[in-house]
N, C-alpha and C positions, 0 to 999 in steps of 0.2 A: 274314959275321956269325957269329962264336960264342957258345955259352951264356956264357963269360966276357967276350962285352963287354956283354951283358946284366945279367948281375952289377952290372959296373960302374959301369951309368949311371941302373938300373930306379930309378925315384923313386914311392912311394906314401908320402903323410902318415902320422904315427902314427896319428891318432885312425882311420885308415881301415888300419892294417897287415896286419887279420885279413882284407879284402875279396880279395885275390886268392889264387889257388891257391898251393897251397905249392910248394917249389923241388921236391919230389920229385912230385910231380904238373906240375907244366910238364916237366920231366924224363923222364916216360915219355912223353908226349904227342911231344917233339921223339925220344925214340926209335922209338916206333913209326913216326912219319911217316920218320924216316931210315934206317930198318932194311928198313920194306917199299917205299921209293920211291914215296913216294904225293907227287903232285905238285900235285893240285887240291884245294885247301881252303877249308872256309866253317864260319863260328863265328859261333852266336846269345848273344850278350851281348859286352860287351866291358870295361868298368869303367875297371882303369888298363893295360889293355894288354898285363901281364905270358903269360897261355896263349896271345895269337894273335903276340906276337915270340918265343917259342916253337917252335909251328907253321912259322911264317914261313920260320923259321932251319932246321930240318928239313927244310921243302920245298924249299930254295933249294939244300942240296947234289948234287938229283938232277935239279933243275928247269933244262932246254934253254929253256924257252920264256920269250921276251924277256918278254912281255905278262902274263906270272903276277903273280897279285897274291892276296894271301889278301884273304875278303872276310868283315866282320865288319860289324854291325849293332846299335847302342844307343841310343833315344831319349833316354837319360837322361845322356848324357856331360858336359852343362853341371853339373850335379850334384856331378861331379868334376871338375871347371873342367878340361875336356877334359884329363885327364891322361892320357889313354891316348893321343892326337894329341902330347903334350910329349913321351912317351918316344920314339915313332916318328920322333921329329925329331931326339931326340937321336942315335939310333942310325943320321940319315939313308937310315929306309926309308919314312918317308910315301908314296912313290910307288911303295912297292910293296903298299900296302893298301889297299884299295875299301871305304872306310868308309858307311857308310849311318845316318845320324842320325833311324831312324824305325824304328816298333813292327817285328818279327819275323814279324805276319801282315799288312804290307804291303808286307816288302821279297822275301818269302820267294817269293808268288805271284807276282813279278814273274822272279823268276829262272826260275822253273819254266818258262813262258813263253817265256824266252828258249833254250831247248834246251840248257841247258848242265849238264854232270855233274860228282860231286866223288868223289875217291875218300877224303876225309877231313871230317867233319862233326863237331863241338862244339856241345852243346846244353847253353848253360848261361845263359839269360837269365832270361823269367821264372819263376817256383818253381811257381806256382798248377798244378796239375794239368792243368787243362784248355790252360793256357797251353804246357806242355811238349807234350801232346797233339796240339796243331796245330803244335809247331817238328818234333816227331816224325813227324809225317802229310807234311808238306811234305819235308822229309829225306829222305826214303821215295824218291819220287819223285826229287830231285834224285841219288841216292846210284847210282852205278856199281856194277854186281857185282862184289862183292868188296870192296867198300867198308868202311871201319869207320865208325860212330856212336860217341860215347863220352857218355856223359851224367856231368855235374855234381853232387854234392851227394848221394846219393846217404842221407844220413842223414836228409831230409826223407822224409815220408808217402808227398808227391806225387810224388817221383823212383823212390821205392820199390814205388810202384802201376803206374806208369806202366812199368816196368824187367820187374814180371809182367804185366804186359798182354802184352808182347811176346815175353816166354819162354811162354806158353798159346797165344798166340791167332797167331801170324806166325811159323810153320816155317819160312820165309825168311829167317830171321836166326838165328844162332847166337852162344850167348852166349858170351862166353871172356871167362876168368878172368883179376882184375886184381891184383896183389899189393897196392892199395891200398887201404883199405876207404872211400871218399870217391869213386871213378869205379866206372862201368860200362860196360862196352866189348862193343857188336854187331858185326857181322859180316855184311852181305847176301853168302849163299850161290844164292839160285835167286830165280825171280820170285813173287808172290803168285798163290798157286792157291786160294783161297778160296771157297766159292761165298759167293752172296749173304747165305743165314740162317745163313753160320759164326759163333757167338760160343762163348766156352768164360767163365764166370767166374774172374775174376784179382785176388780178394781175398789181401792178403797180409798178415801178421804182421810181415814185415821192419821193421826200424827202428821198430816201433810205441810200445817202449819209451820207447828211447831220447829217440823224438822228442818222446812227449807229458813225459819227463821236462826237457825241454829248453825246453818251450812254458811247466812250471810256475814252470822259473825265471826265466823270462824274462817273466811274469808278476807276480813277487812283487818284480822288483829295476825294471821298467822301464829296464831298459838295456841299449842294443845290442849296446853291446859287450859285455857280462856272457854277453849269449846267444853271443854268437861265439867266445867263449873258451870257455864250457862245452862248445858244438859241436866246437871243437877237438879236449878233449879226446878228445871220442865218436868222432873221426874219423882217431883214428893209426892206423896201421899194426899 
């Protein structure tokens, strides 16, 4: 599979066109994964499909192992009248994706469990702070040294608080710099040395602007899409 037969076949609705990542953000995602040979991948949210055939497609030029499957996770895909399961089919890779149609803190605990590592993680389901919080906490654990984490959206409060929590508070990760301003990409370099009463405060300014400018309009027009086009804007390059 290539990014050009992805091109070809990706189908999202208009009224939904703003909902997935843009082609230069799936773009870095299938570079990094094919540049550094990362082979084990798992992604919290899924919508219409487009970052984790992406992913998929990057893993699969380095990937020996018959049984890879990228594993992705959305309770909400009826939502999108499983358009993300329509594109996998058309691209005849359904069987190579471990789809899980349930919340992010019940599929996530379960993998942990199962002793399995990834050296590629997408953390882009739910926004709510706390909710990224626990896709992040579990990640942690699930993520191989040397691993990358990349987080979504990154012009929200919650992606922005949560991005310094972990540049203050967890030396074990190193941040590197993304040429997009819409991702964030970690890096587990060593393990967590923390003692117990480590906290550091990780109040940030980042995106604070932006995003309450974002919330006032999206407030005055009641319309989703209106916000997701303003967002746009906020979120080139």
């Amino acid at each position: 599979m290539e990014i050009s037969d992805i091109k070809k076949v990706f189908f999202v609705p208009d009224h939904d066109k703003y909902t997935p990542v843009k082609d230069e953000e799936a773009e870095f995602m299938y570079n990094l994964i094919n540049e550094n040979k990362l082979k084990n991948t798992l992604e919290v949210g899924l919508g219409y499909g487009k970052s984790a055939l992406y992913i998929l497609c990057g893993a699969l030029k380095h990937n020996k192992n018959v049984d890879y499957k990228h594993i992705v996770m959305d309770p909400f895909q009826s939502k999108y009248n499983y358009g993300a399961i329509a594109n996998f089919k058309k691209l005849h890779v359904e069987n190579q994706i471990e789809f899980n149609e349930e919340y992010s803190h019940f599929v996530l605990p379960k993998i942990v469990q199962s002793n399995r590592k990834f050296d590629f993680i997408l953390i882009d389901g739910g926004h709510k702070f706390d909710d990224q919080f626990v896709d992040f906490y579990y990640a942690d654990l699930l993520a191989e040294k040397s691993a990358f984490i990349l987080f979504h959206d990154t012009w929200m409060r919650s992606t922005a608080l949560l991005v310094s929590y972990i540049k203050t508070n967890r030396k074990d990760y190193k941040h590197i710099h993304v040429p997009l301003r819409n991702l964030c990409l970690f890096q587990k370099i060593s393990t967590d040395q923390r003692d117990w009463l480590h906290f550091k405060e990780f109040y940030s300014l980042n995106s604070f602007f932006r995003y309450r400018l974002v919330k006032w309009f999206n407030g005055e027009s009641k319309s989703v899409q209106y916000l997701l086009k303003f967002k746009d804007y906020f979120t080139r390059k």
